[in-house]
C-alpha positions in Angstrom: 81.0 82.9 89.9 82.7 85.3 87.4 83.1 88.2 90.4 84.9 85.3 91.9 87.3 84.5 89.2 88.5 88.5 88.7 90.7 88.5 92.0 92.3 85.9 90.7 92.6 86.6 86.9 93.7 90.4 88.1 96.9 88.9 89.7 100.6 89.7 88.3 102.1 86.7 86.1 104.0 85.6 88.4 101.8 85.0 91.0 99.5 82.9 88.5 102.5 80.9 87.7 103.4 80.1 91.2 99.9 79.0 91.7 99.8 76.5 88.7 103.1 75.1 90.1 102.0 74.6 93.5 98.7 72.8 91.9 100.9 71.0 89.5 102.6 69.1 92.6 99.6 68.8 94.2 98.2 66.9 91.5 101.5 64.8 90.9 102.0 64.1 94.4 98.4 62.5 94.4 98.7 60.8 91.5 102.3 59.3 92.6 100.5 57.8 95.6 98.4 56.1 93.5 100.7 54.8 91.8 99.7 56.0 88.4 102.9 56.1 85.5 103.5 59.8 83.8 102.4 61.6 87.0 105.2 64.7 86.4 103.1 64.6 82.8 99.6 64.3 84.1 99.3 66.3 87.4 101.1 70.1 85.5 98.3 69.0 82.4 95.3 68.7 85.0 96.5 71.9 87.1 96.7 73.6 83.4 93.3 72.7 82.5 91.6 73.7 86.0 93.9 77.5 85.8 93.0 77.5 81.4 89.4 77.0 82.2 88.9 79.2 85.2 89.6 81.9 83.3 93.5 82.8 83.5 95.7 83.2 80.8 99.1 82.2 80.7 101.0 80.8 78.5 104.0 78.9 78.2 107.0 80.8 76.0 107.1 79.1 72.8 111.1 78.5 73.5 110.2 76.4 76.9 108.3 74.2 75.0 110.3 73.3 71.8 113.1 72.6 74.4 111.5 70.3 76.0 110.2 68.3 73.2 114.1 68.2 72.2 114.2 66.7 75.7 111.7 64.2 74.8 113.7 63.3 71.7 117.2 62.4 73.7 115.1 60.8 76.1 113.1 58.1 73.7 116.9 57.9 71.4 118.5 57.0 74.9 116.1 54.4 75.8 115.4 53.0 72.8 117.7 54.4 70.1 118.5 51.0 68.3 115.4 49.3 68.7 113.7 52.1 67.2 115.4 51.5 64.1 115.5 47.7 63.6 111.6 48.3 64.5 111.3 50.3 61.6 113.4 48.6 59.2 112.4 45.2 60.2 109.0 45.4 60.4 107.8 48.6 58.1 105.3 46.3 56.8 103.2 45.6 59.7 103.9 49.0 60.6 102.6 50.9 57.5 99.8 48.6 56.9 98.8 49.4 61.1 99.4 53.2 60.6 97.9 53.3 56.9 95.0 51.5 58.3 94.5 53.7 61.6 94.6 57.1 59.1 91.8 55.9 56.6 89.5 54.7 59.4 89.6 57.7 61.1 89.0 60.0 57.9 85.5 57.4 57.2 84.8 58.0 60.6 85.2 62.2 60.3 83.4 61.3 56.9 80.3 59.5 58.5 79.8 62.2 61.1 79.8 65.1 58.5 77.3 63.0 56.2 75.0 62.5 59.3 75.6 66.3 60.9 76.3 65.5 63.1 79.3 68.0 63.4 80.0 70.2 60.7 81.7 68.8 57.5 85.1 70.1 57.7 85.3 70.6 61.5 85.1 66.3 61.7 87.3 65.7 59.0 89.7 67.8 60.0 89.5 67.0 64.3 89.2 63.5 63.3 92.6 63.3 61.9 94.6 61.1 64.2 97.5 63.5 65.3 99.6 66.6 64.5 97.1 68.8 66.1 98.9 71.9 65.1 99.7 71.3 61.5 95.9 70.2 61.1 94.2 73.3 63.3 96.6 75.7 60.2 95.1 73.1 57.3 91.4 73.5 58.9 91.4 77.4 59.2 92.7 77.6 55.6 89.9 75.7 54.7 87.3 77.8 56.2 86.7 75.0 59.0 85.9 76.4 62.7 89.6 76.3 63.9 88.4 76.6 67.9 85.9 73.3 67.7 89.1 71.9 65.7 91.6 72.9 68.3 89.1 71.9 71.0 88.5 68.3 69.2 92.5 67.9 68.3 93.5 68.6 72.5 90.8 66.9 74.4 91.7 63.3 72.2 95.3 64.8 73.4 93.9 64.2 77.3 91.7 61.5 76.9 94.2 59.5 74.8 96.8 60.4 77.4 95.1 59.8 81.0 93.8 56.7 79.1 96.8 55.3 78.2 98.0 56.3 81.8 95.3 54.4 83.5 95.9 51.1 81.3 99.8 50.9 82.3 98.8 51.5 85.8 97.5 48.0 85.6 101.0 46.7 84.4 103.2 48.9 86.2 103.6 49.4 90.0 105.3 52.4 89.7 105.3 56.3 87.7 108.0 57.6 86.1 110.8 58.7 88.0 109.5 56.9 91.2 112.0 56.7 93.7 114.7 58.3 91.7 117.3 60.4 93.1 116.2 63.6 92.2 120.1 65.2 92.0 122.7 62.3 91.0 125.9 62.6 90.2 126.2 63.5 86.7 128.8 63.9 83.6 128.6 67.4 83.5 130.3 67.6 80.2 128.1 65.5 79.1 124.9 66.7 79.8 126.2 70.2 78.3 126.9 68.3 75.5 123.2 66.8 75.3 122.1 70.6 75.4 123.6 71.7 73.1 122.7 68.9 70.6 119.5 69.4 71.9 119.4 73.6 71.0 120.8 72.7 67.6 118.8 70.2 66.7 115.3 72.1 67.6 117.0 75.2 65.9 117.6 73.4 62.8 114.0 71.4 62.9 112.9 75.1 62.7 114.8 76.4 60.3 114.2 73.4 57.9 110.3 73.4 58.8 110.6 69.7 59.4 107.5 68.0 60.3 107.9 67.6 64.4 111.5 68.4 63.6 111.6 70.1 67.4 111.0 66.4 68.6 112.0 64.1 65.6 115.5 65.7 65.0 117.3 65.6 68.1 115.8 61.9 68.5 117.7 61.5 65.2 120.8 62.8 66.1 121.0 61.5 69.4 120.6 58.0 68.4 122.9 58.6 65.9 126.0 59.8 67.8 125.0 57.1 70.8 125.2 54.0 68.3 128.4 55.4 67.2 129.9 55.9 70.4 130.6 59.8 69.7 128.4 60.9 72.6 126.9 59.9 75.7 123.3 61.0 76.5 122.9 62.7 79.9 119.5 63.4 81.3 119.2 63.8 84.8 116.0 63.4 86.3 115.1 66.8 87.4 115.6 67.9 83.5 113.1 65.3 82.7 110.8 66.2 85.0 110.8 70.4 83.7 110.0 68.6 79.8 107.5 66.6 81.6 106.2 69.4 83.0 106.3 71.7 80.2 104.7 69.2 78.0 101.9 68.5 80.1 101.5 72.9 80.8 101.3 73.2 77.1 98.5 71.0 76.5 96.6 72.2 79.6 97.0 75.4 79.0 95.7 75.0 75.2 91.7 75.0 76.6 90.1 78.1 77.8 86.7 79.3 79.0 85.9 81.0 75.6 86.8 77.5 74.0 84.8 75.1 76.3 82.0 77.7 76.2 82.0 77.6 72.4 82.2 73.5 72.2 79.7 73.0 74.9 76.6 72.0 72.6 79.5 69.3 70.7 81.3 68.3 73.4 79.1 65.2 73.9 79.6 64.4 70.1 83.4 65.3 70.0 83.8 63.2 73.1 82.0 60.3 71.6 84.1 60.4 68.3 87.4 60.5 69.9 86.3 57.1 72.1 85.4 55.7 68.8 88.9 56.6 67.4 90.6 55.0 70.7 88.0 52.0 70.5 89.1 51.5 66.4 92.8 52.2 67.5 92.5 49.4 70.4 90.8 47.1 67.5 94.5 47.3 65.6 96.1 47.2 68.6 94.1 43.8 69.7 94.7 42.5 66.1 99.1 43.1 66.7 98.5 41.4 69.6 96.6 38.2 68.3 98.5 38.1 65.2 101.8 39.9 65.0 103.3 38.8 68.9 103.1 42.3 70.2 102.4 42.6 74.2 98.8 44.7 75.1 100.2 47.3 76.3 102.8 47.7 73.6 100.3 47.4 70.8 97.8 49.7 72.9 100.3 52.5 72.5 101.8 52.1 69.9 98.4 52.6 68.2 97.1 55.5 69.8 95.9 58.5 68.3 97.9 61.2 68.7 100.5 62.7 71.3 103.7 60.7 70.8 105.5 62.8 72.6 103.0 62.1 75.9 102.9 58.5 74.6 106.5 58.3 74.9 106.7 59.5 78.8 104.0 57.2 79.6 105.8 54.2 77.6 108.9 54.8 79.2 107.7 54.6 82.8 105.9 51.2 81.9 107.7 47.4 80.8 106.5 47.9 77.1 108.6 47.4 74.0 109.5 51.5 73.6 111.4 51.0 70.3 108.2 49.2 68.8 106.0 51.8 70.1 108.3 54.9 69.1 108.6 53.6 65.5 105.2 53.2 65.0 104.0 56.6 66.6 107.0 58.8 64.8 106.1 56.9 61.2 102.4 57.4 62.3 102.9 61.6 62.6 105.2 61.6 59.5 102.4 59.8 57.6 99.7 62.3 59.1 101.5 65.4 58.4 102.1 64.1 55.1 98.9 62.3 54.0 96.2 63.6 55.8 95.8 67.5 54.4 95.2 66.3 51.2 93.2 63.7 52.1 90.7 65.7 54.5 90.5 68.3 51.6 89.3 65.5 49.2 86.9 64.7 51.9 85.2 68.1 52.6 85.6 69.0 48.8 83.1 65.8 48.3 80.9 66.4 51.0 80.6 69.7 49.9 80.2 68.6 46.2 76.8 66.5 47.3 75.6 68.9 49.0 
């Protein structure tokens, strides 16, 4: 099987990359007939994974994929820029207490596995954590935790979380994202220069300030911002969305590889297991928004998943869910992560370790 691999691993870059295009359609062009929302997200992240784990590196440049998460932003501040906001302001409450409650139930549940070894201490407190992968892979290998069973724990909840959230708003939706759009309308091109350039400023400065998710959270920001106000209009054609789509999905594909799966093959059974205990406490919250707070299924499904707003988002905007609810809870949700959970996993494995 490996002699069968090396013809293909030995070929130039380019060559690789038109292959993972070319299966990146495939995939999207099946999953469009099927109906399925996010396809432009979900057939480049399948392709990825079958290239990643078949032995052939590539990997997207780092520039490609802070772009498109800027992309992201403008897209989720055009769609939902002032819904977001009243979300947040006029319902914080219920939205702390959700995202409060969805963080300390998935640090007992990182807890109960280390107690019971079932995966070692600070490799499930640390993959347990319910977003920011990248931020919590750094934390982990600071900490002396096995960052590839992290990285490999932190990305697969990415994929399950997403073709899971894909499947459920196939149910409510008839159609994917960017179904039966004109691919090449007729656009404001001064706009749309203008969007890029708030775009390339705002990811340059979420950079340069080291702003959690800045990359995706600041030109959200300042898009919805300078839409409210009337100082700018958003321009997104669809064949822009479609490359962000695409990159997004590439980038978490593209994260696994053979030495990885190989690695994690003894846990994978365990680290599958937690994660569907994460979405099945996640969808607990979600049931309880629904029965209690007014919030549609679908939106309360979302909105409380672990992890991936960015994928979240492409999937919520193809489906007739409340996006500003859902936004506001997953952006406070990775603020709160980024910001909580560190010290919170290091109190964790520092007691685990203490009773040892």
């Amino acid at each position: 099987m490996n002699d069968l691999r090396k013809p293909f691993r030995r070929q130039p870059s380019a060559i690789k990359w038109m292959i993972l295009i070319f299966l990146s359609g495939t995939f999207a062009g099946v999953l469009q007939t099927l109906h399925v929302p996010a396809t432009l997200l979900l057939g480049p992240m399948f392709a990825a994974i079958l290239v990643a784990v078949n032995g052939v590196t590539l990997q997207l440049p780092r520039s490609t994929f802070l772009g498109a998460q800027g992309i992201i932003g403008c897209m989720i501040a055009h769609g939902a820029s002032h819904p977001i906001g009243s979300a947040m302001f006029s319902r914080w409450p219920l939205l702390l207490a959700t995202v409060l409650a969805i963080i300390a139930t998935s640090s007992v549940l990182g807890w109960l596995l280390a107690r019971q070894g079932v995966l070692p201490g600070a490799v499930a407190v640390w993959g347990s954590s319910p977003g920011a992968a990248n931020a919590m892979m750094l934390m982990a290998d600071a900490y002396g935790a096995d960052i590839r069973l992290v990285a490999f724990m932190q990305y697969l909840r990415l994929v399950v979380v997403t073709l899971v959230a894909s499947i459920l708003a196939c149910v409510f939706v008839s159609q994917g994202q960017l179904a039966g759009n004109n691919w090449f309308p007729a656009i404001s091109w001064s706009a749309l220069l203008a969007t890029l350039a708030l775009i390339t400023s705002g990811v340059a400065a979420g950079r340069a300030l080291k702003i959690p998710a800045g990359p995706l959270l600041l030109p959200m920001a300042l898009a919805a911002v300078l839409q409210s106000s009337g100082l700018m209009q958003i321009e997104l054609p669809p064949w822009l969305l479609a490359f962000s789509y695409a990159s997004l999905g590439w980038h978490i594909g593209l994260s696994f590889s053979l030495a990885t799966l190989t690695h994690a093959a003894r846990a994978f059974p365990k680290i599958l297991a937690l994660i569907f205990a994460q979405l099945l406490i996640c969808g607990g919250f979600g049931m309880l928004l629904t029965t209690f707070a007014g919030v549609d299924a679908l939106t309360a499904f979302l909105a409380t998943s672990p992890g991936g707003a960015d994928s979240i988002a492409i999937i919520a905007a193809s489906a007739n869910v409340d996006l500003g609810f859902v936004m506001a809870m997953q952006t406070l949700r990775l603020v709160l992560v980024i910001l909580i959970s560190p010290a919170l996993c290091r109190v964790i494995v520092r007691h685990l370790e203490s009773g040892k």
